[in-house]
Backbone of each chain as nested JSON, in Angstrom:
{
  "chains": [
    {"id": "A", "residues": [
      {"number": 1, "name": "UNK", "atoms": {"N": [142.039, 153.567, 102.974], "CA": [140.814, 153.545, 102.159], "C": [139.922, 154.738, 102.468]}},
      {"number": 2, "name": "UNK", "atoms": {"N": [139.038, 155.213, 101.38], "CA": [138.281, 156.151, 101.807], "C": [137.687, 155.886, 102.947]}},
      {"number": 3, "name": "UNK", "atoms": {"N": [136.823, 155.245, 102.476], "CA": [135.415, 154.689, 103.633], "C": [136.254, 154.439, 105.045]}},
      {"number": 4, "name": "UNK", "atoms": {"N": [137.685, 154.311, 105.402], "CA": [138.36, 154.858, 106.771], "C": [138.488, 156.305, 106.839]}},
      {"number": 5, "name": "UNK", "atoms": {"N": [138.967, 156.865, 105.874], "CA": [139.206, 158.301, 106.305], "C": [137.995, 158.902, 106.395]}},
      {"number": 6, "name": "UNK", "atoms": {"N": [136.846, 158.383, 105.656], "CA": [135.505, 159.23, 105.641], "C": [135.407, 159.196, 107.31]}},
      {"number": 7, "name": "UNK", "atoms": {"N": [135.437, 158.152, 107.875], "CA": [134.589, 157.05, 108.77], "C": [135.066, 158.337, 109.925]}},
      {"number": 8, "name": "UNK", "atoms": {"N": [136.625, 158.062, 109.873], "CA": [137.353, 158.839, 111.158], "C": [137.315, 159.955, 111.325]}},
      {"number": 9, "name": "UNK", "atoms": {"N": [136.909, 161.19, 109.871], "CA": [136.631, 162.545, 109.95], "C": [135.315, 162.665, 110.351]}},
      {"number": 10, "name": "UNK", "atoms": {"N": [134.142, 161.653, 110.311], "CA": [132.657, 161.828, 111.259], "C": [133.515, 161.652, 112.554]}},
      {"number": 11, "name": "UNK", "atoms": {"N": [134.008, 160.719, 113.218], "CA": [134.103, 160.383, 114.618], "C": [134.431, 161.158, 115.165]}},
      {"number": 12, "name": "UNK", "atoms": {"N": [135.947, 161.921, 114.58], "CA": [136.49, 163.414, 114.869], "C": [135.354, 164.454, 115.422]}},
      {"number": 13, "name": "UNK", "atoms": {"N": [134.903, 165.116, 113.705], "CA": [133.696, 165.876, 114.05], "C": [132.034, 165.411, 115.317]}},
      {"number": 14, "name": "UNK", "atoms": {"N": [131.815, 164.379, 114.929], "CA": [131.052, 163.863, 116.359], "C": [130.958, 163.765, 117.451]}},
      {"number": 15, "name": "UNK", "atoms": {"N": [132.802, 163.558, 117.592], "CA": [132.783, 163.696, 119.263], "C": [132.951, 165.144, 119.338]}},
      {"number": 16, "name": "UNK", "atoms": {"N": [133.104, 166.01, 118.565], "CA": [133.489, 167.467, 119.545], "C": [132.145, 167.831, 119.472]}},
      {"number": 17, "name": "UNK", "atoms": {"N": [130.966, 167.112, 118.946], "CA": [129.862, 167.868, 119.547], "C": [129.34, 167.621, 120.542]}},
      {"number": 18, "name": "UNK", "atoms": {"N": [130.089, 166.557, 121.01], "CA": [129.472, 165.906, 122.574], "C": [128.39, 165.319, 122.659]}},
      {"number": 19, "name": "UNK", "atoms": {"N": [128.267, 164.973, 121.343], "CA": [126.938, 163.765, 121.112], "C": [127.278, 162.406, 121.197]}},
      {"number": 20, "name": "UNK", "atoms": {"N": [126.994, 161.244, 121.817], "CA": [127.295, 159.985, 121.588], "C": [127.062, 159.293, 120.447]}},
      {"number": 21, "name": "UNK", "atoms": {"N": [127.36, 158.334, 119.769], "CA": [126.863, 157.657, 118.369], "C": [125.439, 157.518, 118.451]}},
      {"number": 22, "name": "UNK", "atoms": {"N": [124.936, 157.141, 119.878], "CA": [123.446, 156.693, 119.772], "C": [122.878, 157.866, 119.806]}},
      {"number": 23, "name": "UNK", "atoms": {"N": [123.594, 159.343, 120.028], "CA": [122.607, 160.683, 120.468], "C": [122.24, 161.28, 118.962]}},
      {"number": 24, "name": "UNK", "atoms": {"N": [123.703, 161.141, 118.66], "CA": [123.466, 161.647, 116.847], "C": [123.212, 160.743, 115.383]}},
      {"number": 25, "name": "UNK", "atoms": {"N": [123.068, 159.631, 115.483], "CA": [122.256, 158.84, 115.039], "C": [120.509, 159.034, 114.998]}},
      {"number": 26, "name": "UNK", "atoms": {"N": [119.946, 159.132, 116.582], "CA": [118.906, 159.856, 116.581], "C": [119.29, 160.83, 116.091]}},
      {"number": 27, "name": "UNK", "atoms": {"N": [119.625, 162.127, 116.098], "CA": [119.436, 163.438, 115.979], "C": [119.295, 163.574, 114.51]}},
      {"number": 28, "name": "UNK", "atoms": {"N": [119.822, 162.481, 113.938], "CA": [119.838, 162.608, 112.354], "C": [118.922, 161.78, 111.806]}},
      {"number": 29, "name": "UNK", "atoms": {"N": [118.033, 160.791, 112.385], "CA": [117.416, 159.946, 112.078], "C": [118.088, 158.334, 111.293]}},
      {"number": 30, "name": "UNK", "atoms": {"N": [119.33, 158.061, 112.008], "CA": [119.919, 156.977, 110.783], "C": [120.263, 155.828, 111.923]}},
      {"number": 31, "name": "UNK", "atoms": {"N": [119.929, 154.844, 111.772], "CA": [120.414, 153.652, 112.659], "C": [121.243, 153.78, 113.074]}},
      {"number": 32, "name": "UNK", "atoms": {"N": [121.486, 153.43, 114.442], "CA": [122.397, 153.32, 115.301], "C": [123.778, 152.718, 114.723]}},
      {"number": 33, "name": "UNK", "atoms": {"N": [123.009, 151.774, 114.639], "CA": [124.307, 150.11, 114.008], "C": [124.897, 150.705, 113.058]}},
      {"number": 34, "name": "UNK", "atoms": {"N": [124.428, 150.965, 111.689], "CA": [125.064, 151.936, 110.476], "C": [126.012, 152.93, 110.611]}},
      {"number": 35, "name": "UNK", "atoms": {"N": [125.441, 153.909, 111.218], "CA": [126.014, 154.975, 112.146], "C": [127.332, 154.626, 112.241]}},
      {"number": 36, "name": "UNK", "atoms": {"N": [127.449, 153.569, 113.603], "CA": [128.464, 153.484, 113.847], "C": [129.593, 152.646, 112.521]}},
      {"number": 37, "name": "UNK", "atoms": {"N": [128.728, 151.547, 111.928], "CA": [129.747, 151.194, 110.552], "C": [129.892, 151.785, 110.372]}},
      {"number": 38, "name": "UNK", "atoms": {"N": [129.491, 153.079, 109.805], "CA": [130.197, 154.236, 108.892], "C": [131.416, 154.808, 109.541]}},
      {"number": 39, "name": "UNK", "atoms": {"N": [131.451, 155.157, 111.122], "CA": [132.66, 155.755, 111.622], "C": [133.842, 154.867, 111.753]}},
      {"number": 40, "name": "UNK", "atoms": {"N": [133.339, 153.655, 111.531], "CA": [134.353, 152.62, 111.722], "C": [135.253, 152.143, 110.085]}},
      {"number": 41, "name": "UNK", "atoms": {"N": [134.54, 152.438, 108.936], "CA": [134.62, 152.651, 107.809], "C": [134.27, 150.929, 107.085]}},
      {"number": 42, "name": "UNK", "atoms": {"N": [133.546, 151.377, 107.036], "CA": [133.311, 149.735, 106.69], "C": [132.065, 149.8, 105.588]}},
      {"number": 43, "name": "UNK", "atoms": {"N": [131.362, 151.214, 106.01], "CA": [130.218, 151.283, 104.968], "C": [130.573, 152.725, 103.507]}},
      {"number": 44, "name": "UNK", "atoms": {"N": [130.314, 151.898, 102.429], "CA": [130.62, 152.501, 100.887], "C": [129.411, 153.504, 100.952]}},
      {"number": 45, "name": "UNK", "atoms": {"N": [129.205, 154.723, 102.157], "CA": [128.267, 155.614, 102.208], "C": [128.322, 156.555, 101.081]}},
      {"number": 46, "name": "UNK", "atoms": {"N": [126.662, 157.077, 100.983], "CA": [126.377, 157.169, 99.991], "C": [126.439, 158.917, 100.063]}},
      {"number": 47, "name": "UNK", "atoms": {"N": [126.023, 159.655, 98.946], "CA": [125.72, 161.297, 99.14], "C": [124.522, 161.796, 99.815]}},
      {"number": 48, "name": "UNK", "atoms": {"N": [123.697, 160.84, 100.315], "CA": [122.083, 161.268, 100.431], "C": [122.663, 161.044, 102.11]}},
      {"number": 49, "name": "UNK", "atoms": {"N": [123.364, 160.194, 102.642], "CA": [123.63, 159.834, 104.217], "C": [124.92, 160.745, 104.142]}},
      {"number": 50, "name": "UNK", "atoms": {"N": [125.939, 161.027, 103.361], "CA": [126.847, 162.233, 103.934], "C": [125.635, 163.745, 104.499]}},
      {"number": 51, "name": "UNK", "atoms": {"N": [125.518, 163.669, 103.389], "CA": [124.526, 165.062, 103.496], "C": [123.824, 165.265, 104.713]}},
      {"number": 52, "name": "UNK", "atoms": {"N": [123.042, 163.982, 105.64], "CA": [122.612, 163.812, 106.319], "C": [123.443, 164.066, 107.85]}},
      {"number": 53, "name": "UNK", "atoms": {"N": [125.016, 163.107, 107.537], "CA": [125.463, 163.972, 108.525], "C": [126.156, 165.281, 108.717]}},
      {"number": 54, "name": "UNK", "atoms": {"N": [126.732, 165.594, 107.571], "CA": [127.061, 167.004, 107.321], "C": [126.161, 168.162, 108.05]}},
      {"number": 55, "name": "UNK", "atoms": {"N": [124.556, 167.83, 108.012], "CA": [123.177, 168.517, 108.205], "C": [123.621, 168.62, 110.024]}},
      {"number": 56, "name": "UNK", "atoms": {"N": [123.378, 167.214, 110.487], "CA": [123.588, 167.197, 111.654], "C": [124.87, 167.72, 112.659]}},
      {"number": 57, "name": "UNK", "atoms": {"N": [125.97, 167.776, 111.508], "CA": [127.138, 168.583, 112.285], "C": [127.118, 169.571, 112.335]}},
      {"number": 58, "name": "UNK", "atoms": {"N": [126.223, 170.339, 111.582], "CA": [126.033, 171.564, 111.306], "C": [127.283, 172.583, 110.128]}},
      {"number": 59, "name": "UNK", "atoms": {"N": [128.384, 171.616, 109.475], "CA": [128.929, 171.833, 108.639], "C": [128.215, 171.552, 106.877]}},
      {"number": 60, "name": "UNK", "atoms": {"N": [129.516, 172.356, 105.635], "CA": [128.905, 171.973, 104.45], "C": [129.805, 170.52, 104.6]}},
      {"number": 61, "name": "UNK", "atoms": {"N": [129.116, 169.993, 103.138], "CA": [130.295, 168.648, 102.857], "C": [131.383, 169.017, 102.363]}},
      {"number": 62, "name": "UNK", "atoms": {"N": [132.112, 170.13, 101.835], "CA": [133.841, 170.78, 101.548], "C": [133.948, 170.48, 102.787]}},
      {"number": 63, "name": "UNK", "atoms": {"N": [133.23, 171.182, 104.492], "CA": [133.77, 171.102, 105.527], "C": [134.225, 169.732, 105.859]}},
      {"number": 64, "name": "UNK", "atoms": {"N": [133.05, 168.663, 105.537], "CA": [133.349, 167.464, 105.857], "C": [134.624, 167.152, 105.341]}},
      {"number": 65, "name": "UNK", "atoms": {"N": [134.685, 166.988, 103.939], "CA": [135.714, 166.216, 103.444], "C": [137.758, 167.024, 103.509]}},
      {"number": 66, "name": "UNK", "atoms": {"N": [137.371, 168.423, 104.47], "CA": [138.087, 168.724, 104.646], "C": [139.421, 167.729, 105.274]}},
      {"number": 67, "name": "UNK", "atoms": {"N": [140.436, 167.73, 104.945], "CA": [142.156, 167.026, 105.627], "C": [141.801, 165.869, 105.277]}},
      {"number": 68, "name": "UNK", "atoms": {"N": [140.983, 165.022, 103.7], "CA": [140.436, 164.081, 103.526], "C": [141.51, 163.928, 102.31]}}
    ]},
    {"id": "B", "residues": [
      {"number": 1, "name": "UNK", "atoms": {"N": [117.936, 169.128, 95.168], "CA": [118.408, 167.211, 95.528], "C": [120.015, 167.638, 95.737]}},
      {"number": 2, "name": "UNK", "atoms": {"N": [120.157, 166.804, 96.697], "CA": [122.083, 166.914, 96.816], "C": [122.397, 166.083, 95.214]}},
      {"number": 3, "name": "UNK", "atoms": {"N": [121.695, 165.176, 94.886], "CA": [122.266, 164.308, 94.055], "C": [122.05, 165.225, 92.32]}},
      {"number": 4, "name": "UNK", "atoms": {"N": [121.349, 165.918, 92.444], "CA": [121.294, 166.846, 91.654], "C": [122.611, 168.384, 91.477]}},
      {"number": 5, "name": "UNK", "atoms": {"N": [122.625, 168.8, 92.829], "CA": [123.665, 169.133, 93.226], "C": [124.881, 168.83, 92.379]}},
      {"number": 6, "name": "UNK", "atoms": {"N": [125.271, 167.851, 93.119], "CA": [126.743, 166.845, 92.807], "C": [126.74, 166.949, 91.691]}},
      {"number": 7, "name": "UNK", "atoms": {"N": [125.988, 166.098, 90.795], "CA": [125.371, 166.055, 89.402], "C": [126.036, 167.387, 88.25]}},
      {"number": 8, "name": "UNK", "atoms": {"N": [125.25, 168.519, 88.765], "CA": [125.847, 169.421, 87.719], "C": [127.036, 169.792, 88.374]}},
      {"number": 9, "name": "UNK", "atoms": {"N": [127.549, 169.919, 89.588], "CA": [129.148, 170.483, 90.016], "C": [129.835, 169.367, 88.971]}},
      {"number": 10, "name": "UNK", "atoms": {"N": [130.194, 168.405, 89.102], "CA": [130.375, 167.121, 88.495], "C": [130.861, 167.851, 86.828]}},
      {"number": 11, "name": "UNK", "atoms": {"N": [129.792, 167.555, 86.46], "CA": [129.437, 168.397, 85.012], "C": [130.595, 169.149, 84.633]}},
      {"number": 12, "name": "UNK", "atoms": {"N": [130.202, 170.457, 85.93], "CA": [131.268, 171.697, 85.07], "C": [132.585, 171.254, 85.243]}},
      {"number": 13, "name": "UNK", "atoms": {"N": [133.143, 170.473, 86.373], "CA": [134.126, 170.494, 86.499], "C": [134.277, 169.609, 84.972]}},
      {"number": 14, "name": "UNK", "atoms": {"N": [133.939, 168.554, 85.189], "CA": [134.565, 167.69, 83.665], "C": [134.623, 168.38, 82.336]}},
      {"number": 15, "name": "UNK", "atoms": {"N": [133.359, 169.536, 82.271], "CA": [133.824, 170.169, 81.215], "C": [134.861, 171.001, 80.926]}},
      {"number": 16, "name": "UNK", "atoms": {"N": [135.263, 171.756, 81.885], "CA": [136.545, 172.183, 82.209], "C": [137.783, 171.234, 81.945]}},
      {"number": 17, "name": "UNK", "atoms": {"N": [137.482, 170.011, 81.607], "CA": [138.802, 169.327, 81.615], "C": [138.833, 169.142, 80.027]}},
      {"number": 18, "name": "UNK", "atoms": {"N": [137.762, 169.307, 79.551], "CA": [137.247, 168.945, 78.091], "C": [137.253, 167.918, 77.682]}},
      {"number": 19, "name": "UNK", "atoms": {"N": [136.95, 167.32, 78.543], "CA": [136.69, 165.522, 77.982], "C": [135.065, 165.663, 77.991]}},
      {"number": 20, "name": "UNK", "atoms": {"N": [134.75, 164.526, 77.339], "CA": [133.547, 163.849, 76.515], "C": [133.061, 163.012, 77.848]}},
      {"number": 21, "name": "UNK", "atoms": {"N": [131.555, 162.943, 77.862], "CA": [131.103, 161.876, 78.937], "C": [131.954, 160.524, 78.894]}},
      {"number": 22, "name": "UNK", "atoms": {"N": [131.819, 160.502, 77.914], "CA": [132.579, 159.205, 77.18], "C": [133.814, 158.996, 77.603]}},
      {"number": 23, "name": "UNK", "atoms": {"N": [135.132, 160.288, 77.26], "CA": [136.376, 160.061, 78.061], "C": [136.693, 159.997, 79.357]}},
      {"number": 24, "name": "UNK", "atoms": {"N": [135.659, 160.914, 79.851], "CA": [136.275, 161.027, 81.015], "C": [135.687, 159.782, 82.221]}},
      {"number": 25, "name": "UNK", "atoms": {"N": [134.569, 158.853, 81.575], "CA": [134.216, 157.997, 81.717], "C": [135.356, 156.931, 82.086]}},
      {"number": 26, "name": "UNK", "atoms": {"N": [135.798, 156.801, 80.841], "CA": [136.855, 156.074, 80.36], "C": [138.342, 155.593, 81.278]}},
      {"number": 27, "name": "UNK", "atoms": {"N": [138.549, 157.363, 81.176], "CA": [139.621, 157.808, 82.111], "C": [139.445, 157.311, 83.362]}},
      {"number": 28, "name": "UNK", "atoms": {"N": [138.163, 157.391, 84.222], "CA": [138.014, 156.787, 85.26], "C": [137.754, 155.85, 85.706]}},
      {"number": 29, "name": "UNK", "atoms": {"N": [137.451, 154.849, 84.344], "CA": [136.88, 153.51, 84.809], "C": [135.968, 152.972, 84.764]}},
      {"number": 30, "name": "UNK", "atoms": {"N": [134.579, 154.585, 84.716], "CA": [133.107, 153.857, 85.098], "C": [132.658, 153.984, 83.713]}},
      {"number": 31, "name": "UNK", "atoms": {"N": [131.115, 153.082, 83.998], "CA": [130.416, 153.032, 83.089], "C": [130.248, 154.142, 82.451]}},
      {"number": 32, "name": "UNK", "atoms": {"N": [130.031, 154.036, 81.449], "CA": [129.625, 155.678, 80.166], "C": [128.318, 156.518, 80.946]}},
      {"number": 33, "name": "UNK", "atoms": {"N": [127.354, 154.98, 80.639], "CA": [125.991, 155.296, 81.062], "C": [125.837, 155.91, 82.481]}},
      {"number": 34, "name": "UNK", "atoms": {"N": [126.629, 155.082, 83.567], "CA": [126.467, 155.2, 84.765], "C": [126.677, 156.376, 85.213]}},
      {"number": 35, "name": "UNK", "atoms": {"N": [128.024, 156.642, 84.847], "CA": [128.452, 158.018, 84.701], "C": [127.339, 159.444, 84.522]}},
      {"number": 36, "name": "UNK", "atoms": {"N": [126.844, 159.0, 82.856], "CA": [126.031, 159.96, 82.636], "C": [124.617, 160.565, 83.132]}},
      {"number": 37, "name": "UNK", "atoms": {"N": [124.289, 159.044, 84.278], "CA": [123.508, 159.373, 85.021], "C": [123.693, 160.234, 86.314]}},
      {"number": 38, "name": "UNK", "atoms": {"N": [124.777, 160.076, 86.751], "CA": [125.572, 160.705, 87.798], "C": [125.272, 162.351, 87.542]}},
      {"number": 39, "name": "UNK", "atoms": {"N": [125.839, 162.798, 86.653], "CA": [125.768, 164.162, 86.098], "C": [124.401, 164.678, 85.774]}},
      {"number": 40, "name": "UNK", "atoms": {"N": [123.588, 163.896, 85.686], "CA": [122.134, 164.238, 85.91], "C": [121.413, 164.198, 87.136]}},
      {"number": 41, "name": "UNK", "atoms": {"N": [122.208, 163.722, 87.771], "CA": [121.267, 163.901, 89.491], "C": [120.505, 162.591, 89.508]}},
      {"number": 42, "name": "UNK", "atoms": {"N": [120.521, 161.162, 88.793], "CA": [119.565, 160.386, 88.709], "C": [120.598, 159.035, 89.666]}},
      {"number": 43, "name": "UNK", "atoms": {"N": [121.229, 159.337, 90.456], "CA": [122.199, 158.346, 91.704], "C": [122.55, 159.096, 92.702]}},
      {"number": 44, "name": "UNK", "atoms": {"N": [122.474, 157.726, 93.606], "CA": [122.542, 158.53, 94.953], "C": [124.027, 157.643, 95.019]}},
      {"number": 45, "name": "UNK", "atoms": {"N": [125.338, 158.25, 94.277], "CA": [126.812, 158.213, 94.295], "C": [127.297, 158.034, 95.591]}},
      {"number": 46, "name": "UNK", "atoms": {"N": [128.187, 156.772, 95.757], "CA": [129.032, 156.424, 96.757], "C": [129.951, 157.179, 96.737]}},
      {"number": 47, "name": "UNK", "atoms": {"N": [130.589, 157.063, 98.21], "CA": [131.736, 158.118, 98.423], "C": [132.932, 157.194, 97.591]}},
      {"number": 48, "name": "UNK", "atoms": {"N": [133.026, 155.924, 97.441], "CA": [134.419, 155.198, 96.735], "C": [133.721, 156.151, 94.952]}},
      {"number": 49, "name": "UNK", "atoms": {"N": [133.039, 155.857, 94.607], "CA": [132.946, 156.438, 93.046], "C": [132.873, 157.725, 93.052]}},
      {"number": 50, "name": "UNK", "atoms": {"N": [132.638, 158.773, 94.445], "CA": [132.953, 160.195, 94.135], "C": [134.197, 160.281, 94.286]}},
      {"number": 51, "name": "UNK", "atoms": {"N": [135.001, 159.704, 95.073], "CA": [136.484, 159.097, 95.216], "C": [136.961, 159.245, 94.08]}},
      {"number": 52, "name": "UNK", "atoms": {"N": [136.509, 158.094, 92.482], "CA": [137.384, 158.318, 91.665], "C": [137.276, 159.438, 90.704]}},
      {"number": 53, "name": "UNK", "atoms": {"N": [135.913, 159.767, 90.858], "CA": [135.604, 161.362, 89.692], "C": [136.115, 162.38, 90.609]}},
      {"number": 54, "name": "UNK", "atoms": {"N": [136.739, 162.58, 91.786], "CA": [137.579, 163.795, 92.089], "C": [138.924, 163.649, 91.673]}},
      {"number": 55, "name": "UNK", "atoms": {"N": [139.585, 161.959, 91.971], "CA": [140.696, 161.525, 91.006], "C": [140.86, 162.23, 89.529]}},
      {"number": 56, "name": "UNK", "atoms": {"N": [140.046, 162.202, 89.403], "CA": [140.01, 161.997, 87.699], "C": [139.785, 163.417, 87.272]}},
      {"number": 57, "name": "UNK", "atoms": {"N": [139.275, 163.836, 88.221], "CA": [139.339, 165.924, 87.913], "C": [140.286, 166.255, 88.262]}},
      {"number": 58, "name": "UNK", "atoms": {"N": [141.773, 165.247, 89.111], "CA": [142.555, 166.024, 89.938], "C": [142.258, 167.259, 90.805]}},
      {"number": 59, "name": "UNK", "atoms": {"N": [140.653, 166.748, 91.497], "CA": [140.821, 167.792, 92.745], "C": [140.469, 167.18, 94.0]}},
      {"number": 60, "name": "UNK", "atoms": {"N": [140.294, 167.751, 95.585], "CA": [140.658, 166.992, 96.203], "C": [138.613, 166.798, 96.259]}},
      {"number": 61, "name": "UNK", "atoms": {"N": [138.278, 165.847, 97.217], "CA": [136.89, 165.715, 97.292], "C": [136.306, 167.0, 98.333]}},
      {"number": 62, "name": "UNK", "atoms": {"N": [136.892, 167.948, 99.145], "CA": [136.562, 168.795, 99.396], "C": [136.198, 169.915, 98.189]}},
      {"number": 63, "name": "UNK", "atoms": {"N": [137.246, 170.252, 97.12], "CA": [137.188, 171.332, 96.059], "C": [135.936, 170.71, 95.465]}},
      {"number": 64, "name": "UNK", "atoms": {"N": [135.188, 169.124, 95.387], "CA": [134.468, 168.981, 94.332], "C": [133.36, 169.17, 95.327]}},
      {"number": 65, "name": "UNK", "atoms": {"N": [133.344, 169.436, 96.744], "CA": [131.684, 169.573, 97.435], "C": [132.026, 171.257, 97.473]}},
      {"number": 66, "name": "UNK", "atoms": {"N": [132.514, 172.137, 97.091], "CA": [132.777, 173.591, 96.567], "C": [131.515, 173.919, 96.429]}},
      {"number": 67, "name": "UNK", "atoms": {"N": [130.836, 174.495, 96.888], "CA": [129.617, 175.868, 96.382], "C": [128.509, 174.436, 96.852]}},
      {"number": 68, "name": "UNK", "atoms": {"N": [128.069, 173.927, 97.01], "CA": [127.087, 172.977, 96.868], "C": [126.239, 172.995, 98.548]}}
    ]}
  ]
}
């Protein structure tokens, strides 16, 4: 399903920044709990919260949805 | 607005396919209307329904976050 492959290409990109879920959650301003649904794929995220973490990875969203 | 963004990328690509709001609506499943709001920047679009309008352009969801 998408919302897995979305989920697992944040977790990917997240951990190589060496941020924890709770570090970049803050860093992006988005609930913790959510946060982590989303890497787990469970949440039908939207374009306004990709964007958000895209912002925080410091990638575009092509980058994101890159091997997607 | 990202959702503005999306919105007209959205657009050109479908016009490029030369379908009608209407067909390519169709073709994909969603609402006419819903759709046509999409292409105006007036939804904040889930990744499952950007899912099926990259389907439906035959490109991958990286080619459709292209230039944006």
């Amino acid at each position: 399903m998408i919302t897995e492959k979305i989920g697992n290409r944040i977790r990917e990109l997240r951990n190589q920044t060496g941020l924890s879920q709770e570090k970049f959650a803050q860093k992006i301003g988005m609930d913790r709990t959510y946060f982590a649904s989303v890497e787990l794929g469970k949440r039908n995220i939207s374009i306004v919260n990709l964007e958000k973490i895209a912002v925080g990875l410091e990638i575009s969203l092509s980058e994101l949805f890159e091997n997607i």
